[in-house]
C-alpha positions as CSV (number, residue, x, y, z in Angstrom):
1,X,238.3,-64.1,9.6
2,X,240.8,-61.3,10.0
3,X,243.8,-61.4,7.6
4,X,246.8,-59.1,9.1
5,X,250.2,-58.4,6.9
6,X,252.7,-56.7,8.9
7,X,256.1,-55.9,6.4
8,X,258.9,-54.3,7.6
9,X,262.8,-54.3,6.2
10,X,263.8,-57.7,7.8
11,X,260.5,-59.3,9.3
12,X,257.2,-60.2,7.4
13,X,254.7,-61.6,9.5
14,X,251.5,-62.8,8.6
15,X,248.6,-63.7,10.9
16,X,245.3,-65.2,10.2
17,X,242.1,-65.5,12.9
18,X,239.5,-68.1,12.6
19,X,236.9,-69.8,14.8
20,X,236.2,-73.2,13.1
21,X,239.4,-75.4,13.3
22,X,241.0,-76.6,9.7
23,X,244.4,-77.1,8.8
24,X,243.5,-75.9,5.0
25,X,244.8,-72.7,7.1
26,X,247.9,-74.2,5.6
27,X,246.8,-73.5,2.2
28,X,245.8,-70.2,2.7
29,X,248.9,-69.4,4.5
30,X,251.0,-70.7,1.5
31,X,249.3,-68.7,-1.2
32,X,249.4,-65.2,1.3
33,X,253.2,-65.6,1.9
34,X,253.4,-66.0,-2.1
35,X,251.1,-63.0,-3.0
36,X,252.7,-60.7,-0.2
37,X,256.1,-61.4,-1.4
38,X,255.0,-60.9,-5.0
39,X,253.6,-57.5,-3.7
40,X,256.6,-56.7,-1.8
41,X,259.3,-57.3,-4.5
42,X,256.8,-54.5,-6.2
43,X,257.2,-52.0,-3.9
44,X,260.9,-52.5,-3.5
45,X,261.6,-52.5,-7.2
46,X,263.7,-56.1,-7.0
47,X,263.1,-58.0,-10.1
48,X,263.1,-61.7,-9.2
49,X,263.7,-62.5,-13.2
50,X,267.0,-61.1,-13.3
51,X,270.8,-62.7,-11.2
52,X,271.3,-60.2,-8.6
53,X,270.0,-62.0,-5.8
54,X,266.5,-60.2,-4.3
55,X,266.5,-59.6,-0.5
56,X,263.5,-61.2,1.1
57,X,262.1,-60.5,4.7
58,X,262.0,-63.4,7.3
59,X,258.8,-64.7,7.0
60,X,257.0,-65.6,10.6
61,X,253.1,-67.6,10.2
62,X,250.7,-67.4,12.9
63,X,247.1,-68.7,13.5
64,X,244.9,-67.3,16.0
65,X,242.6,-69.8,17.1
66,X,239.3,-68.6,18.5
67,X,237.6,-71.7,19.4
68,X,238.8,-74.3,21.9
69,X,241.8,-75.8,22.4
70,X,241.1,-79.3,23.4
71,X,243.5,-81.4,21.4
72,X,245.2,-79.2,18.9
73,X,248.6,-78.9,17.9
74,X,250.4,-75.8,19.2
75,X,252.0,-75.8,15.6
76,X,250.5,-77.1,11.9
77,X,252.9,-78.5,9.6
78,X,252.1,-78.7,5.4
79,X,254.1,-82.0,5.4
80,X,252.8,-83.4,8.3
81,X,248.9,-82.5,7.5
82,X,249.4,-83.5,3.6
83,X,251.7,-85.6,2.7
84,X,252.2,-88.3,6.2
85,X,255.2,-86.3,7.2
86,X,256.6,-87.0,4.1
87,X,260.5,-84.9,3.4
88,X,258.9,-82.7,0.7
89,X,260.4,-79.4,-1.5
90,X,258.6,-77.1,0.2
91,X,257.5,-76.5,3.8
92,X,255.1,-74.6,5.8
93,X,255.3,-73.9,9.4
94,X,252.2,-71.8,11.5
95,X,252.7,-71.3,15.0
96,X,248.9,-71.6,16.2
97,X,248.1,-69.1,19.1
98,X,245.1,-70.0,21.6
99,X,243.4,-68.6,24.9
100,X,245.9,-68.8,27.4
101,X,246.0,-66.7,30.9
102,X,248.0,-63.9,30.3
103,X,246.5,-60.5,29.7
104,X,248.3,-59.2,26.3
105,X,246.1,-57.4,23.2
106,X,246.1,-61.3,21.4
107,X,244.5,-63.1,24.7
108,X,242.4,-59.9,24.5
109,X,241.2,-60.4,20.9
110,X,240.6,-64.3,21.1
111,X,238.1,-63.3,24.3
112,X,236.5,-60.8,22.4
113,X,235.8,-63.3,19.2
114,X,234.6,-66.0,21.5
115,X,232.0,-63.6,23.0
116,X,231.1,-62.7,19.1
117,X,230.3,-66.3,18.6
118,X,228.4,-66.6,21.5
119,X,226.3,-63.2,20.7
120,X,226.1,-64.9,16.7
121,X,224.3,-68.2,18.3
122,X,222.1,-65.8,20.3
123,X,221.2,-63.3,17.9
124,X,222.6,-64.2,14.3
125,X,224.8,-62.1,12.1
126,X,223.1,-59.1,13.1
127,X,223.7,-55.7,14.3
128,X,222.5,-56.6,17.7
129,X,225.2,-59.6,18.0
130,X,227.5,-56.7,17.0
131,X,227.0,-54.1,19.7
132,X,226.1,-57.2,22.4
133,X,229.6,-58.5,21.9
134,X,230.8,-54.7,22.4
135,X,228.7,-53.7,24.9
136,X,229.9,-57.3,27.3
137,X,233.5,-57.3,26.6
138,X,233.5,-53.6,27.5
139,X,232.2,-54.3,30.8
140,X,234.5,-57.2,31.0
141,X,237.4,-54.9,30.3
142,X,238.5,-57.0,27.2
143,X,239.9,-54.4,24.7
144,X,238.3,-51.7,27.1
145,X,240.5,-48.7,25.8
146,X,240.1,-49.5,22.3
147,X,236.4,-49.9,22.8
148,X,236.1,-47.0,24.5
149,X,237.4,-45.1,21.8
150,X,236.3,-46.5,19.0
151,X,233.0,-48.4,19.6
152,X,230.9,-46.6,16.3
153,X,234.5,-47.9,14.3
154,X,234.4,-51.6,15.7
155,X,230.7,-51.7,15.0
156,X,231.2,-50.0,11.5
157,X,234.4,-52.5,10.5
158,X,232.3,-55.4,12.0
159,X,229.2,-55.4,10.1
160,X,231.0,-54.4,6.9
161,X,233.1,-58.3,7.8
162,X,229.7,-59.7,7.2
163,X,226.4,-59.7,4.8
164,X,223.8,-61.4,7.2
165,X,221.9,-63.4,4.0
166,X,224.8,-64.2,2.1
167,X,226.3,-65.5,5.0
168,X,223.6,-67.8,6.2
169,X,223.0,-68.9,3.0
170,X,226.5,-70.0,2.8
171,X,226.1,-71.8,5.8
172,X,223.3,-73.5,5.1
173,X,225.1,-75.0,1.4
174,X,227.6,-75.8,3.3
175,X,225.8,-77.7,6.1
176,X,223.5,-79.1,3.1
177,X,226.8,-80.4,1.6
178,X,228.2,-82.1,4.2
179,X,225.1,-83.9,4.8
180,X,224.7,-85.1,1.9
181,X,228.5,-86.2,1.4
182,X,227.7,-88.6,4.8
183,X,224.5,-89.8,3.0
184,X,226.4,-90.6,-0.3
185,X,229.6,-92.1,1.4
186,X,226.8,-94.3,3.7
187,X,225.2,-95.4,0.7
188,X,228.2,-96.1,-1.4
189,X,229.0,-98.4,1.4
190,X,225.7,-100.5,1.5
191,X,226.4,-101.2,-2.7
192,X,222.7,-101.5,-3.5
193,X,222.4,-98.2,-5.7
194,X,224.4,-96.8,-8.7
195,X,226.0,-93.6,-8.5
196,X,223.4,-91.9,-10.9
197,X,220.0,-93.3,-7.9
198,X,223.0,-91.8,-5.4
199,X,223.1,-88.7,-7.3
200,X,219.1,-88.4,-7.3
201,X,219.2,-88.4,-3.3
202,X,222.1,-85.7,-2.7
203,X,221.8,-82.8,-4.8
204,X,224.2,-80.6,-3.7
205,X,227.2,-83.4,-5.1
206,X,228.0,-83.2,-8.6
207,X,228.7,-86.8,-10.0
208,X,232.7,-86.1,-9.9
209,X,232.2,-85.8,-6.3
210,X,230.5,-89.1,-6.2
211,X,233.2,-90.9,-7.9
212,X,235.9,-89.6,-5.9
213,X,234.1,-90.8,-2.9
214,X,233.2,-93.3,-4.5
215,X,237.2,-94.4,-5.2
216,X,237.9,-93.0,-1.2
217,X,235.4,-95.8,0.0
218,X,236.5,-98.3,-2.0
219,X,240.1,-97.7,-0.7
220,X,238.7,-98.3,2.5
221,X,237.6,-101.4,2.0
């Protein structure tokens, strides 16, 4: 994930990469725009407490997508996603960016990620997936110039993104968790088990979780 704040006089633009497709983006998005105007009222010495009226830069909200389009909405809504596209106080708007044909820095960039996550499935979070991802998309010509300059800063900035044990063990909770949320939610559904035998077979759910899911299922019904 590469988090990008650009904030000039009139224009604040905040852009956010990812490779696995969730509109929790939306979130994330909200609480950026929040902090970075907090921070930017700081640096321009405007006090948002008192009546003269601060001066706020337009805000513009991109995601880059890395993965495939398929389906996907070229733009993600906080209404729509959240609330059924209900009228509510507060709106968020992203503008969602994918692979396309042209040949700008962005296309560039979104090329250069999807060979990363190819190299990652090869070779893991390692150093090698690092300088394989540089070493292809140089002789592809994607971000050539930059590469060319800066290959030891690309490799340095990359392996800093990541530890290679934290990550994977990450992953693995998270995969573990997600597993065990289907199991729960299939069990739930049969009705032969309490939630505590339920809790026994999916250790990574804390009995909360259960009785959400629990309450989710049974609204199914």
């Amino acid at each position: 994930m590469i988090w990008v704040l650009l904030s000039i006089i009139k224009l604040m633009i905040l852009v956010e990469a990812q490779s696995t497709w969730t509109v929790n983006i939306l979130v994330r998005v909200l609480l950026y725009l929040a902090q970075s105007y907090h921070e930017y009222f700081q640096r321009t010495s405007q006090d948002y407490y008192k009546s003269k009226k601060v001066r706020m830069p337009k805000p513009e909200l991109y995601v880059i997508f890395t993965g495939n389009k398929g389906r996907k909405p070229d733009r993600l809504l906080l209404s729509e996603e959240f609330f059924k596209g209900a009228d509510i106080d507060i709106e968020v708007k992203a503008k969602v960016i994918y692979e396309s044909d042209t040949d700008d820095i962005i296309n560039q960039y979104i090329i250069f990620c999807k060979v990363f996550n190819e190299q990652t499935k090869l070779h893991g979070m390692t150093r090698k997936a690092v300088t394989e991802t540089i070493r292809i998309c140089k002789d592809r010509d994607v971000l050539g110039e930059y590469l060319a300059q800066r290959e030891k800063e690309a490799v340095t900035i990359m392996m800093s993104l990541f530890d290679e044990e934290e990550i994977m063990k990450s992953f693995i909770r998270s995969e573990r968790h997600d597993a065990d949320r289907e199991t729960a939610e299939r069990l739930i559904k049969k009705g032969k088990m309490t939630l505590e035998d339920i809790a026994e077979c999916v250790p990574s759910l804390s009995f909360d979780e259960l009785r959400e899911l629990e309450a989710e299922v049974m609204q199914l019904v």
